[in-house]
Legacy VTK file of the C-alpha trace (Angstrom):
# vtk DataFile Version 3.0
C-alpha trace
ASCII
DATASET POLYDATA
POINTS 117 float
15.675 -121.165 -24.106
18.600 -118.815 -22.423
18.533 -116.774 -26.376
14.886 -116.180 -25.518
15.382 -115.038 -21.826
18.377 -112.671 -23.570
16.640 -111.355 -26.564
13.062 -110.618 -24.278
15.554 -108.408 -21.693
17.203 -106.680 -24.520
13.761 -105.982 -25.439
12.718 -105.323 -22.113
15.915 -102.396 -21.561
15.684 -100.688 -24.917
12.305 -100.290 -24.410
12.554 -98.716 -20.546
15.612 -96.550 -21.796
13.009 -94.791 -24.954
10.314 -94.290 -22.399
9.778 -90.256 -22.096
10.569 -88.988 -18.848
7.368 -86.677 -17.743
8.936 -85.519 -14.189
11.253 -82.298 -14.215
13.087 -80.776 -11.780
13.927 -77.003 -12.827
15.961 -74.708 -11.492
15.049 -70.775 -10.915
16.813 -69.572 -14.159
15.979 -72.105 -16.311
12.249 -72.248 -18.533
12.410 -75.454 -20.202
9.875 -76.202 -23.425
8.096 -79.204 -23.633
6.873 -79.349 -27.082
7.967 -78.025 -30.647
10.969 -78.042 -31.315
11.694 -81.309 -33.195
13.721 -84.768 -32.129
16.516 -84.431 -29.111
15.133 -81.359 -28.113
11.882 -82.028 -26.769
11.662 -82.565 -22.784
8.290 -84.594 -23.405
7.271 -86.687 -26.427
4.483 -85.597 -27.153
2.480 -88.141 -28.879
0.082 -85.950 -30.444
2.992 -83.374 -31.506
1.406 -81.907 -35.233
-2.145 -82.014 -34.157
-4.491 -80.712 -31.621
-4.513 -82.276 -27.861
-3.998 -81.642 -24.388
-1.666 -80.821 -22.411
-1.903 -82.235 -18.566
0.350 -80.213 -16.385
0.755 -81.492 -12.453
2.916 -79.114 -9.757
4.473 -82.080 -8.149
7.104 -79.655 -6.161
6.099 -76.862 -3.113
6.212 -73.656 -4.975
4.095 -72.125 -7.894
4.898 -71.831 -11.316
3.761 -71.109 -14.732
3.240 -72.833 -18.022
3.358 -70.632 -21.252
1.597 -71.688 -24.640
3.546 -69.599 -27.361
3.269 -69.557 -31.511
6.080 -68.481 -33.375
7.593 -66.534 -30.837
4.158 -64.739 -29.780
3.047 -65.869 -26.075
-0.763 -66.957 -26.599
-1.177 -67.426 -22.904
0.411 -67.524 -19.581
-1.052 -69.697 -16.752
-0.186 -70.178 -12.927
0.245 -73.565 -11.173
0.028 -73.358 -7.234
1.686 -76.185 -5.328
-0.710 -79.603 -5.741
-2.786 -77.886 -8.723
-3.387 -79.590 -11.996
-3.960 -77.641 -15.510
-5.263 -79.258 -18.397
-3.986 -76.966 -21.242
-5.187 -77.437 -25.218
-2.379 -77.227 -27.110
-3.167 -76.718 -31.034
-1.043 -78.008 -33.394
1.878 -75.610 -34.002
1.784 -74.406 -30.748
5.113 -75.046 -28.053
4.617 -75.272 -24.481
7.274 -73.995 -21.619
7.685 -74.303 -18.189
8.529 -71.414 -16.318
9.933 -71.845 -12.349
9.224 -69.182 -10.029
12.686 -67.282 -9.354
12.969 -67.123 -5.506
12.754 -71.786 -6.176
13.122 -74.686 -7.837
9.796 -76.355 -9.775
8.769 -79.657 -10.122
6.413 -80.879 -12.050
4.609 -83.848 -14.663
4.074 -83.283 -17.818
1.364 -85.751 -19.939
-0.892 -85.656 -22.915
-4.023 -86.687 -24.211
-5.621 -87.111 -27.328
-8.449 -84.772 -28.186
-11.970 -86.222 -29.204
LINES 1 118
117 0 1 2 3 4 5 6 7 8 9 10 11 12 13 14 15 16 17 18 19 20 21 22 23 24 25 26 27 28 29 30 31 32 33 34 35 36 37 38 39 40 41 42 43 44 45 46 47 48 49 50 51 52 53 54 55 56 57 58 59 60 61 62 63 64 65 66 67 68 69 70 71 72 73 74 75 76 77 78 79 80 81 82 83 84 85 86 87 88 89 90 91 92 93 94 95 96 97 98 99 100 101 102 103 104 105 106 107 108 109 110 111 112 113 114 115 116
């Protein structure tokens, strides 16, 4: 009984510690990119990474910033996110997505995705 209590926590912590984290705290110089770039350097997993989905961004801090959709190196678009607002973004499949903080503050925000029908 106590080596099935052990191995189900094991189970229980590597699991928790592989979980993505989808809340970021950035800091005014720093754009971070959220999808594209391959294993360890992704801030999100996204689960859809190779194929066409969405992209749900949520300010979760108290000053605006903006998300950028980019394809080799070419910015597609640029889009604002005021404090509170939520973007739903499609994100085809080879392209990256970055955050971008506003310089004069630091961001916060939540990144998830969802599967496109």
């Amino acid at each position: 009984m106590k080596k099935i209590i052990i191995v189900f926590l094991l189970i229980l912590f590597i699991h928790l510690d592989a979980k993505a984290q989808t809340d970021f705290v950035l800091e005014p110089s720093q754009s971070m990119i959220m999808t594209g770039k391959g294993p360890g350097q992704d801030a999100t997993i996204n689960p859809y990474f190779g194929k066409e989905c969405y992209s749900v961004v949520t300010n979760t801090g108290k000053r605006e910033f903006s998300i950028r959709v980019q394809q080799d190196d070419k910015i597609i678009k640029e889009i604002a996110i005021a404090k509170g607002e939520v973007k739903k973004v499609k994100l085809l499949k080879d392209h990256e997505l970055y955050l971008d903080p506003n310089p004069n503050g630091i961001a916060k925000a939540s990144v998830a995705y969802e599967k496109m029908e």
